[in-house]
C-alpha positions as CSV (number, residue, x, y, z in Angstrom):
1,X,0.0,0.0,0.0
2,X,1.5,3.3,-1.2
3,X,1.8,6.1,2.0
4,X,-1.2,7.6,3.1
5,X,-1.2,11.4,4.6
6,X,-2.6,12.2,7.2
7,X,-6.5,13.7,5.7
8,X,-6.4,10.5,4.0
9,X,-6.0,8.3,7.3
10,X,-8.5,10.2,8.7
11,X,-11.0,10.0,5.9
12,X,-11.0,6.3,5.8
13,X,-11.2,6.4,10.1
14,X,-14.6,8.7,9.7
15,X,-15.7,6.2,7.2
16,X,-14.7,3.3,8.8
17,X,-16.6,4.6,12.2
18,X,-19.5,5.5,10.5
19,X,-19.8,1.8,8.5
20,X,-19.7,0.5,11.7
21,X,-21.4,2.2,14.1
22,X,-24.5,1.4,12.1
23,X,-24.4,0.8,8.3
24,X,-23.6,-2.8,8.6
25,X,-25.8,-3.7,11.6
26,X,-28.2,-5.1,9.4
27,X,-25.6,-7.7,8.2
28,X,-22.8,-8.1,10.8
29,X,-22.5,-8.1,14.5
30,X,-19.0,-5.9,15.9
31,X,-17.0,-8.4,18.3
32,X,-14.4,-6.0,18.4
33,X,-13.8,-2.7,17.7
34,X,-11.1,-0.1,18.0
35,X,-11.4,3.5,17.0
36,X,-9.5,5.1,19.8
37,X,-6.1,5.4,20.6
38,X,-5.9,3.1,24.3
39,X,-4.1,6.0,26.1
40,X,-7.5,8.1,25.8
41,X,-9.9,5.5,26.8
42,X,-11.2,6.4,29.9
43,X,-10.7,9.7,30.0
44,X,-14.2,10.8,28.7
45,X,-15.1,13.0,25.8
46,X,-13.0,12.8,22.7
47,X,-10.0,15.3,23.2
48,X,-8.8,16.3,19.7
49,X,-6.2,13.6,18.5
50,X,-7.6,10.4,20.2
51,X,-8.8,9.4,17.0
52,X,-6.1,6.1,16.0
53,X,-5.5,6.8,12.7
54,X,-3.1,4.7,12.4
55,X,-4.5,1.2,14.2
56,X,-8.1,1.4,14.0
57,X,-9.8,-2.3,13.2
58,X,-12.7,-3.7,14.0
59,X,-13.0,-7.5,13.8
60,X,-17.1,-8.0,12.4
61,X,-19.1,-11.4,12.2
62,X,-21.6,-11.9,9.5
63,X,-24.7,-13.0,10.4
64,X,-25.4,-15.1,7.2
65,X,-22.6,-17.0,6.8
66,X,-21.1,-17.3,10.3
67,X,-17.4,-15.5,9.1
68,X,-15.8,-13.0,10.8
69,X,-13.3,-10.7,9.2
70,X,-11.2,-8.3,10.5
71,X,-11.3,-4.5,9.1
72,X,-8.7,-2.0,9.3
73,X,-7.2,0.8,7.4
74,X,-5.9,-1.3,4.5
75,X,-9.4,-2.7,3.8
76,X,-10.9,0.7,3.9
77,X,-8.7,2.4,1.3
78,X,-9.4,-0.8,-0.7
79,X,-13.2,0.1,-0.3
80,X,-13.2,3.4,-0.5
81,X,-11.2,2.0,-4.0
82,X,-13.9,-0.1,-5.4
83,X,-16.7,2.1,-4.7
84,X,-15.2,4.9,-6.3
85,X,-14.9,2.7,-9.1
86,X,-18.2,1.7,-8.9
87,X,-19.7,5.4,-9.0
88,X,-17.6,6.3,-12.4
89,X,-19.1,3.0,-14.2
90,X,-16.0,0.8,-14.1
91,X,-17.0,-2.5,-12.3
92,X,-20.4,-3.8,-11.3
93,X,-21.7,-4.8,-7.6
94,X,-19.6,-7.8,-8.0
95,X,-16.5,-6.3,-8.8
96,X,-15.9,-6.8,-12.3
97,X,-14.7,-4.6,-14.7
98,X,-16.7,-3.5,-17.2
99,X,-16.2,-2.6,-21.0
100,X,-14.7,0.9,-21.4
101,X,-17.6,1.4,-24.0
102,X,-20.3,0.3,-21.7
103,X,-19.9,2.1,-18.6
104,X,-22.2,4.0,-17.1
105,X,-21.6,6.7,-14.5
106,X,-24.3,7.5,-12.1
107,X,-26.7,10.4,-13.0
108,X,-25.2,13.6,-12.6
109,X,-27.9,13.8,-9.7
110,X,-27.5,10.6,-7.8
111,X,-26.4,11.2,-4.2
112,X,-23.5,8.7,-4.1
113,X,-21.4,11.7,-6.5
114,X,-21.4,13.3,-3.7
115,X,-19.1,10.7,-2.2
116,X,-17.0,10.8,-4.7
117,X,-16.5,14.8,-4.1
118,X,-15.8,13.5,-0.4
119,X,-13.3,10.8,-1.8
120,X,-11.5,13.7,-4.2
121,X,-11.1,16.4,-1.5
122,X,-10.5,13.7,1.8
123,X,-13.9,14.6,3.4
124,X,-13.5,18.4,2.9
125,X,-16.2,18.7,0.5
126,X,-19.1,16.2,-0.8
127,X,-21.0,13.9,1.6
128,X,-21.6,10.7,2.2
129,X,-24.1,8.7,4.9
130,X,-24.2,4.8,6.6
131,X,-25.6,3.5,3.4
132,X,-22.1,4.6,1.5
133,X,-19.8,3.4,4.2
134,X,-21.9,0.5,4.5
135,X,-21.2,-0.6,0.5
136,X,-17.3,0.8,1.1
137,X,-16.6,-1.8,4.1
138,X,-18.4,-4.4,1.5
139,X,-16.3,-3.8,-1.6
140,X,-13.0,-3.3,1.4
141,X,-14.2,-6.8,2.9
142,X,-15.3,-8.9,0.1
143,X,-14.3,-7.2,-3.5
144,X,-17.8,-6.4,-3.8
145,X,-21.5,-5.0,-2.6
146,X,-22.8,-8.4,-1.1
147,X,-25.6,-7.1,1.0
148,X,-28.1,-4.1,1.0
């Protein structure tokens, strides 16, 4: 994986947080989960820089299939990746490339571009919601949008 900066780490931590603290809950349990860096648990509140850029993971367990897998920052980028492919019209739900003639980008007024304003500016601009990080923890996770 090539070096991340900093806005980028913490991009994929926001996603990563907001995937699961409730966009896969209809799919997955969390049997472990670390967003916090350990020398601020406890404390209370979130004092800026507690955020663990750098180690988050959370280990989830589907509820279909019996698996767990573990997540962390390399399968983030990786989703944040696919779905951003996805969105532009070059792979399908499954993860499969698709013809350079017959791609299709979303409509210029579907609400996922604004995730991929998010994805070009590292969160400073665009949007995204648990439905988006949901599908980015899919593709990070599996190479694809299996549930939802």
């Amino acid at each position: 994986m090539s070096t991340l900066t900093a806005a980028r780490k913490a991009f994929l931590h926001t996603i990563f947080t907001t995937a699961v603290e409730g966009g896969i809950s209809y799919w997955a349990d969390v049997t472990t989960y670390r967003w916090m860096k350990p020398e601020f648990r406890g404390q209370g509140g979130y004092p800026r820089g507690c955020e663990d850029l750098d180690g988050f993971h959370a280990v989830i367990h589907e509820f279909e299939s019996d698996q767990t897998h573990r997540v962390d920052i390399d399968t983030m980028n990786r989703g944040v990746d696919l779905f951003t492919r996805y969105c532009r019209g070059e792979i399908d739900y499954h993860g499969r490339d698709i013809a350079p003639q017959d791609r299709r980008p979303l409509n210029a007024d579907h609400y996922w571009n604004q995730f991929l304003e998010a994805e070009a500016s590292d969160g400073d601009d665009g949007d995204y919601d648990a439905e988006v990080a949901d599908q980015i923890l899919q593709f990070g996770v599996f190479g694809e949008a299996v549930y939802g």
